[in-house]
N, C-alpha and C positions, 0 to 999 in steps of 0.2 A: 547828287542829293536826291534827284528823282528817283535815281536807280534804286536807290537806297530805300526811298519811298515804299516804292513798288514792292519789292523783296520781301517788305514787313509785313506789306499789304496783304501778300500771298503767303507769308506764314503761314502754315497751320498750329491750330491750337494746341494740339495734340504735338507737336515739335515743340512748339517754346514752352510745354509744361512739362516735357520729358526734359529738354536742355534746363529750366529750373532745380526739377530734381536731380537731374545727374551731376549737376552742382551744390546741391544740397547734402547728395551721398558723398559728393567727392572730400566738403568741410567733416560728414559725420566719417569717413574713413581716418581722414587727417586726426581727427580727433582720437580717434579710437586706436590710431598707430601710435600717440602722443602718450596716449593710456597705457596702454601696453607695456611699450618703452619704460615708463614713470615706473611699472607694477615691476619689471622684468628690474629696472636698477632696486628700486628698494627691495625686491626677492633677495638680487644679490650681496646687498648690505645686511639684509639680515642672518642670511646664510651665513655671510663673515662674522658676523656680531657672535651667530650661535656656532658655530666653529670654534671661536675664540674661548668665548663661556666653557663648552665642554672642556676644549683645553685647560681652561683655567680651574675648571672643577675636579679634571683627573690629576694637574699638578695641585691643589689643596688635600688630596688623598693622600697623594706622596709626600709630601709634607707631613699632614696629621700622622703619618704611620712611621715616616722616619723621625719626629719628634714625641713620640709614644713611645719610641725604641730608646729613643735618648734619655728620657724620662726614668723609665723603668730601669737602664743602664745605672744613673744616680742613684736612684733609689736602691739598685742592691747594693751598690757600693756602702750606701750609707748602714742597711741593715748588716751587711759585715763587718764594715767598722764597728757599730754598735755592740758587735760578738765577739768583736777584738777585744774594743775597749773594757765589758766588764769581765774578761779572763783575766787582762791585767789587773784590773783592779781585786780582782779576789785575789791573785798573786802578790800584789802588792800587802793587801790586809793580812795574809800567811806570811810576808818575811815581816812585816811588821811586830808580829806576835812574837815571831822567832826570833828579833834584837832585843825584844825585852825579854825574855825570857835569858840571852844572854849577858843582860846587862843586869837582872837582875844574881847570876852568878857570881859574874865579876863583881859585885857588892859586896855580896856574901864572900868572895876569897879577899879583896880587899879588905873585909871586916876580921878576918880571922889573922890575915899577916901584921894588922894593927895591933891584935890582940898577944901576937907573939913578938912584937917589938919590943911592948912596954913592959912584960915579962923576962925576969931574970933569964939569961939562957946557963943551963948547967954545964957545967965544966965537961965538957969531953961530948956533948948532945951535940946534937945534928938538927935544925930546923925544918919544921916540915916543909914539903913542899907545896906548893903554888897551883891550883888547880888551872888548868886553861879552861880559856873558854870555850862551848861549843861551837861547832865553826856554823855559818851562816848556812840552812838550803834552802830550794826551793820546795816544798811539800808535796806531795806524788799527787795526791786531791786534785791541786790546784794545776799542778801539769797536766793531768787530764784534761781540764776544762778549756786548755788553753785549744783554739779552732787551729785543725790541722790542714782543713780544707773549705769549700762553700757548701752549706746547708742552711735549709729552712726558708726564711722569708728570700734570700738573699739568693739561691738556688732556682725560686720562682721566677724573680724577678728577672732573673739573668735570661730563662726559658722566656716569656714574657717578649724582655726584647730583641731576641729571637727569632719569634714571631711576628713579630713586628716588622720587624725587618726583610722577613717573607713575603709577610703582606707590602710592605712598600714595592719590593723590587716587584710582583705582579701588577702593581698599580701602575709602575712605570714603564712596563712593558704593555700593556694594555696602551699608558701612555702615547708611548712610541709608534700605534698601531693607525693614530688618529689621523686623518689628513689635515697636512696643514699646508700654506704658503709661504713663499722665500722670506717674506719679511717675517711671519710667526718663529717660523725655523732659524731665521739668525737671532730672533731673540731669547730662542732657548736654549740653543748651544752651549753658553752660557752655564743654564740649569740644569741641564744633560750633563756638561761634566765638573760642574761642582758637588752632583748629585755621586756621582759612580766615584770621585775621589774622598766623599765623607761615609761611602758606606764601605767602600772598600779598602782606605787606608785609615781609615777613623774607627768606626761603628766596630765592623767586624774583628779587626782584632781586639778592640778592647772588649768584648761580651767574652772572645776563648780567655782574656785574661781574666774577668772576673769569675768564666765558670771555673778557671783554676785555683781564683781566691788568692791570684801573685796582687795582693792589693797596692805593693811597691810597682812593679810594673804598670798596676792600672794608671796609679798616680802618674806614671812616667809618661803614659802614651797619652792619656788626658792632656797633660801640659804640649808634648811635644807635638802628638799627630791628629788631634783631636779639635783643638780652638780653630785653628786657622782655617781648615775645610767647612766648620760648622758657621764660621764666620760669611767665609767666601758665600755658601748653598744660603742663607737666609741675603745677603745680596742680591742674585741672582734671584730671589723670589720677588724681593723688593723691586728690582731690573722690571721684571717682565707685569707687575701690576704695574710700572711706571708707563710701562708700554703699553698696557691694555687701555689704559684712562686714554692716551694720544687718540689711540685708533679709535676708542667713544666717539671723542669730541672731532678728531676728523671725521667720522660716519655721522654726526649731526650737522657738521659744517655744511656736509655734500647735500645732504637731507635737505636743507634751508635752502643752500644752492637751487637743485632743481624747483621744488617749492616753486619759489621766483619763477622761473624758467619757464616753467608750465600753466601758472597763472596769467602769466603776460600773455604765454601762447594763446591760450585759454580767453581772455579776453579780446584778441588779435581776433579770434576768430569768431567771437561773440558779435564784436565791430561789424566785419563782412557780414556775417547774416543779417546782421540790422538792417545795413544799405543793401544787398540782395531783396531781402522783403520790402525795403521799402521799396527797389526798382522794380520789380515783382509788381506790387500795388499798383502801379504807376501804368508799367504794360498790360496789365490785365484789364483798369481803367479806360485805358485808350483803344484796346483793341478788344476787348470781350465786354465788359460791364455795359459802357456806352452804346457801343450798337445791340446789346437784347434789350436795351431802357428804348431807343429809338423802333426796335423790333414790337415790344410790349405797346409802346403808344400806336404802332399799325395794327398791332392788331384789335385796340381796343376801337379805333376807326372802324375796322371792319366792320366787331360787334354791333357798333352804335350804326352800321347797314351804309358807311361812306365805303361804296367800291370804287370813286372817281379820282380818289388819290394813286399818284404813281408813286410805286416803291423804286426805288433805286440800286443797283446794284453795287455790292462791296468784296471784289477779289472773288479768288477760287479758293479761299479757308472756308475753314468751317461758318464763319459768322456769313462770309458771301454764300456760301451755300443754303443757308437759314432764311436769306434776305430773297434769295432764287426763288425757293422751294414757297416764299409768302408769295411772292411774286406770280409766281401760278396758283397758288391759292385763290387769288383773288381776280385771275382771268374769270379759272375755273366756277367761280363763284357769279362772275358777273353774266357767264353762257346759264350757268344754272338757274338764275333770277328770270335772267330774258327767258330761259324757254319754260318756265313755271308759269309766269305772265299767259304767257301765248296758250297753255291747256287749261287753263282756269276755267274759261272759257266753257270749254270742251266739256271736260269734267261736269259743268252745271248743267249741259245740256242733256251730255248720256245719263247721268244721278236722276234728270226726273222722269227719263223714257225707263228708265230700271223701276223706278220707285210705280210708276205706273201698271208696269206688267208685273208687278209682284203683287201688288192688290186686286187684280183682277186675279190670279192664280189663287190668293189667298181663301177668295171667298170661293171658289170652286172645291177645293179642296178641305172648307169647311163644312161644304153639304156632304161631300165624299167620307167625311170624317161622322156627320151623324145616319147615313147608310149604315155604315158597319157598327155605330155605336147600337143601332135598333136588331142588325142582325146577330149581334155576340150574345143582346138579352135574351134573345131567343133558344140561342144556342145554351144559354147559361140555363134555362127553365128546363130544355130535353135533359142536360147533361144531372140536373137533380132529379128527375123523373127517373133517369136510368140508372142512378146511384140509387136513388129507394129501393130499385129491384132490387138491385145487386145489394142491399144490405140485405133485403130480407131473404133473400134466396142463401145469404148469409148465415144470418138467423135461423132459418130450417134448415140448413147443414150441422149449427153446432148443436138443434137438439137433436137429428137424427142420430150424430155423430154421440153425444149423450145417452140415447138411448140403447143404440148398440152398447156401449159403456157396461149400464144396466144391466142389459142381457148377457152381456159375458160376464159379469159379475154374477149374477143367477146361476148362470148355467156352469161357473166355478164354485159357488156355493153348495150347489147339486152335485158336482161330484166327489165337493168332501163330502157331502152327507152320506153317498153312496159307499164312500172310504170308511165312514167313521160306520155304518150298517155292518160290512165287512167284517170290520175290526171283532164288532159286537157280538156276530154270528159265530166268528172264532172264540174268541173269548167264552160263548154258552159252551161248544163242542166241550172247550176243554174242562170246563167246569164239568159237563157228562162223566167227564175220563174221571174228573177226579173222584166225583160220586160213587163210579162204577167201582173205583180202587176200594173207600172207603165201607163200598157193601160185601163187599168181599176181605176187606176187613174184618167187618163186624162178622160175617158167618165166621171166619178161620177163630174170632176170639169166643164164638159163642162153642164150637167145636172143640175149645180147648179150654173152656171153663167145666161143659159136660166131662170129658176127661176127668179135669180135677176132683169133678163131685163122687165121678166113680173111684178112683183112687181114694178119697174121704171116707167114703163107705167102708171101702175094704181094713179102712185103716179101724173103722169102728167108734172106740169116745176120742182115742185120741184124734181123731181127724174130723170131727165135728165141728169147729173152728173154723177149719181152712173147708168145709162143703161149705157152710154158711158164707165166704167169703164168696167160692167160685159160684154160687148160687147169685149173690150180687150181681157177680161180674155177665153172667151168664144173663143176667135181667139186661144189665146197660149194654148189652153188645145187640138183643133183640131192639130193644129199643133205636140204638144208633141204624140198625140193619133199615129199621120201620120208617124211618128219619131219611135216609139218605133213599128207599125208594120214593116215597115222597115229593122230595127236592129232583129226584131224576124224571120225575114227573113232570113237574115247573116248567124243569130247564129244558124239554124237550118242544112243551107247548110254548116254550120264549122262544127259543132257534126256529122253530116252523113261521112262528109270526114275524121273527126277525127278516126269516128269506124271504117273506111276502112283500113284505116295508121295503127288504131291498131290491126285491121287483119292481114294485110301485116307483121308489127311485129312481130308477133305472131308466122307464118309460119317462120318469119326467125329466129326466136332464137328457132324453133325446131330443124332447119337444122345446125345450133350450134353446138346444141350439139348431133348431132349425128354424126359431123365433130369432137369435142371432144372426144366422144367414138372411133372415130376412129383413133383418133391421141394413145389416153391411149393404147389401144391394140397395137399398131406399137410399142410406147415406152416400154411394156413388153414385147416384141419381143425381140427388141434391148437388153434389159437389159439381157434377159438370153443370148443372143448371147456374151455378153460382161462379165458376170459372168463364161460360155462356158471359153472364150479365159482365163481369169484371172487363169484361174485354170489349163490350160493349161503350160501358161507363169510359174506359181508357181509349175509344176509338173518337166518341164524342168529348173528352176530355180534348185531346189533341185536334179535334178541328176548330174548340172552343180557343183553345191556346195560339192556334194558326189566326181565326178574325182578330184577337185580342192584339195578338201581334198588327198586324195589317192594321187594327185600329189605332191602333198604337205609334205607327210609322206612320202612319197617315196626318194624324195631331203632328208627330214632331215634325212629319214634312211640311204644316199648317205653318208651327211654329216659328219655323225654320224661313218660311216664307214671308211672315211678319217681322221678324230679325230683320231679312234683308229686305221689306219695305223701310222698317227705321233705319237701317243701314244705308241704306239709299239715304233716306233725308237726312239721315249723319253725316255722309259724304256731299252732301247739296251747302249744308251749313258748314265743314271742314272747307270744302273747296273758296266757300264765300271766307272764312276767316283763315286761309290759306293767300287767298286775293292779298286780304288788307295786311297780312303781314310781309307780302313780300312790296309792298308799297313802299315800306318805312326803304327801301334801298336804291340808293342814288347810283346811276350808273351813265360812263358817257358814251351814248349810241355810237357815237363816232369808233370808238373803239373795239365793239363788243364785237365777236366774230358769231356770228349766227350758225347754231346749227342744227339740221332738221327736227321739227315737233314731229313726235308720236302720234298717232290716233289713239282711240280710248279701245277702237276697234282690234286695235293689232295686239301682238304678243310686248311691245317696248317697255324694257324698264330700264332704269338708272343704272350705272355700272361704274364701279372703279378699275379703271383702264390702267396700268401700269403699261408705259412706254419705256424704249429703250435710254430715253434719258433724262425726262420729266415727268412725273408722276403727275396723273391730271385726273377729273371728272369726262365723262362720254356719256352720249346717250347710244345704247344700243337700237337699230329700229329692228322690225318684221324683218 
């Protein structure tokens, strides 16, 4: 029993919750095989059910179409009787006509032999004779109409079933094609061959009889070869619906059967898992639940700072390993308490020699901070002094740089003017030219008005007219002559004054641009003077930016240094509420394994030491 104990004891959790579920799996396999099985028999009941149906639907085909054949069969029968019947009856109504007709002869010779009875006969006469009667025919009409063979409705019909019976025999070959079982198959045998003896000794020959219209033959094979097969084949149908209802209600029987069978199973195993879970419940109680509820109250000990309680140890499972693993927790905890105790101590002592040397740094470093604050001012009053230059050396760059501008504007001014003098000078010439054309004009027209006048003369009164005209002419060409020296005049004292103007301009867009020259040299003057200052400004800029900095580091080194004055007396006050909280922890000396305190002085701090086979707290030293 101990053994047995023991065993459980050392269980692991991880085993008895794998042997749970691989008995869980093993009810959900059993189950699912139970399934299977249940789905795999009803597949094959229905297979059989729908098996049987087809069958029974291809034998309903064969039926409908062998009794579609039979039908039609009847019915020509009956339309050719019908074709019998009224030929005889017209036949009948023609000899009719044709016995009275001879009976009304026979009257009439009757009437006349009566008449020669009661009549004297004379001596040595001879009595007439006795007419016959006509003898009985049948009338040609009426033999015509009498049916020699099958037509019409009765012709159809015949074709009709026929057809039918085409159609059947494909149905029952299709039939034939379906798979069935011994037991379907012996009970169509049967209908297989009451089938092939009613279309074969029945059907068929009586359609060649009625397509030949031998309606006595029909009658014959009807009575003789015809009842009995049509009797048997509708048996045989009745037979196998007899059979199909059995195999239903056996295929429901079995259906309920298992039903049953698998419900109990089904239950059976519903059972087992109840008691499984509940035994489940029961070990998990006893050997997980309870010791983390016993695990949960140590550690809530802990919390509440009782490190004097021993834990106890529970096997090598998982839960014993839990209880291990608290178990050095709470060495680890009680080395940790004691050596926190032991630097508190420490801790208050070094906090106020820090706190001390950092207010004495602080105020040193605040005088050092207003040195540089008074020499940056300084530096900041050079650094606008030497931006003023450099603006203004600025400023008389961009008018120098403007007035060059100006001058080259002038001095491009000037030589369009000189362009447009040019232009103007050309322009007088050729006004000259045109002048000179125009006086040389006017002589050639005044030279050829004189002409006309003499011509006028010679001509005498009749050219008295045309002198007067060229006399005109001869006025306005002196006149133009007078005109254009004149204007050649003008335009000769415009072109002299023109080239003078454009002398004069000439000289002045030299002095232009030698005023431009001397404006560009001024403006590179200025510009280095102003490139001078820039560099200047940017040399005192950067050493202003160097103090600012330095003054700047200096403050946050201040700051930095007041930080860790409160940070000192932050650490003075954590160490004192560090004290009282490790107060609140009970711990039995007896027990606690001591291990070396740090100095504040050395490099020590706290470390989690993972050992090769308890994970614990260590303090590293120097």
């Amino acid at each position: 029993m101990n053994i047995m104990r023991n065993t459980l004891a050392n269980l692991s959790i991880r085993s008895s919750l794998l042997g749970v579920l691989g008995f869980f799996s093993l009810l959900l396999v059993i189950g699912a095989v139970l399934g299977v099985f249940s789905l795999h028999l009803g597949n094959e009941t229905t297979a059989s059910l729908k098996r049987t149906e087809d069958i029974d639907d291809a034998m309903s085909r064969v039926v409908n179409h062998t009794k579609d054949a039979i039908i039609a069969l009847n019915r020509g029968a009956i339309a050719h009787y019908g074709v019998t019947v009224q030929a005889l009856a017209a036949a009948q109504a023609a000899q009719v006509a044709q016995t009275k007709t001879a009976i009304d002869a026979a009257n009439t010779s009757l009437a006349a032999l009566a008449a020669q009875a009661s009549a004297p006969v004379a001596e040595g006469a001879t009595a007439a004779p006795i007419p016959a009667p006509a003898p009985l025919a049948v009338p040609a009409a009426v033999a015509a109409q009498m049916p020699s063979g099958i037509a019409g409705q009765a012709a159809s019909m015949a074709q009709r079933a026929q057809d039918s019976l085409g159609r059947a025999q494909a149905e029952f070959e299709r039939y034939q094609a379906m798979p069935k079982t011994e037991a379907a198959q012996a009970a169509l045998n049967e209908f297989e061959q009451a089938y092939r003896a009613l279309t074969q000794q029945g059907i068929a020959p009586v359609v060649a009889l009625l397509q030949k219209g031998d309606l006595t033959g029909y009658s014959r094979q009807i009575e003789s070869a015809m009842d009995a097969p049509e009797a048997r084949f509708q048996r045989s149908v009745d037979a196998f619906a007899t059979w199909r209802a059995t195999q239903l209600d056996e295929a429901y029987n079995m259906a309920q059967t298992r039903y049953h069978y698998i419900l109990g199973a089904v239950a059976l195993g519903a059972f087992v898992a109840a008691v499984l879970v509940f035994m489940t419940y029961l070990f998990l109680r006893g050997r997980v639940l309870r010791p983390l509820k016993e695990a949960g109250i140590q550690f809530d000990r802990i919390a509440a700072g009782d490190l004097a309680t021993r834990v106890e140890m529970r096997g090598n499972n998982e839960i014993g390993q839990l209880f291990a693993a608290l178990k050095r927790m709470q060495e680890s905890l009680t080395r940790t308490v004691s050596t926190v105790r032991r630097g508190v101590d420490e801790i208050n002592v070094g906090s106020r020699e820090i706190s001390a040397g950092n207010t004495d740094l602080s105020s040193r470093t605040e005088q050092q901070a207003a040195s540089l604050e008074e020499t940056a001012a300084s530096m900041e009053q050079l650094a606008s002094t030497v931006k003023q230059n450099a603006d203004n050396a600025r400023q008389a760059n961009q008018l120098a740089a403007s007035a060059s501008q100006v001058a080259e504007r002038g001095g491009s001014a000037v030589s369009e003017v000189v362009n447009t003098m040019e232009g103007i000078s050309a322009s007088s010439r050729k006004i000259s030219e045109i002048v000179s054309v125009i006086d040389g004009i006017a002589f050639q027209t005044n030279i050829l008005a004189l002409n006309a006048a003499v011509e006028a003369a010679r001509a005498g009164e009749q050219g008295k007219g045309f002198a007067v005209v060229a006399g005109e002419v001869r006025s306005l060409a002196q006149r133009s002559a007078q005109a254009a020296k004149e204007i050649k005049v003008l335009i000769e004292d415009s072109v002299s004054k023109v080239d003078t103007g454009s002398q004069q301009v000439e000289r002045a867009g030299a002095t232009m641009q030698e005023i431009v020259s001397s404006v560009k040299r001024v403006t590179d003057i200025m510009g280095e003077i102003s490139a001078a200052s820039e560099e200047q400004s940017g040399g005192i800029d950067q050493v202003n930016r160097a103090v600012s900095q330095m003054d700047e580091v200096t403050q946050q080194n201040a700051a930095l240094v007041e930080e860790a004055a409160a940070a000192a007396g932050s650490l003075q006050e954590q160490a004192q509420r560090l004290a009282e909280a490790v107060a609140i922890f009970r711990i039995n000396t007896g027990e606690v394994i001591d291990a070396p305190s740090p100095q504040l002085q050395g490099r020590g701090r706290p470390e989690l030491m993972q050992g090769e086979g308890t994970p614990g707290f260590a303090l590293a030293g120097s």
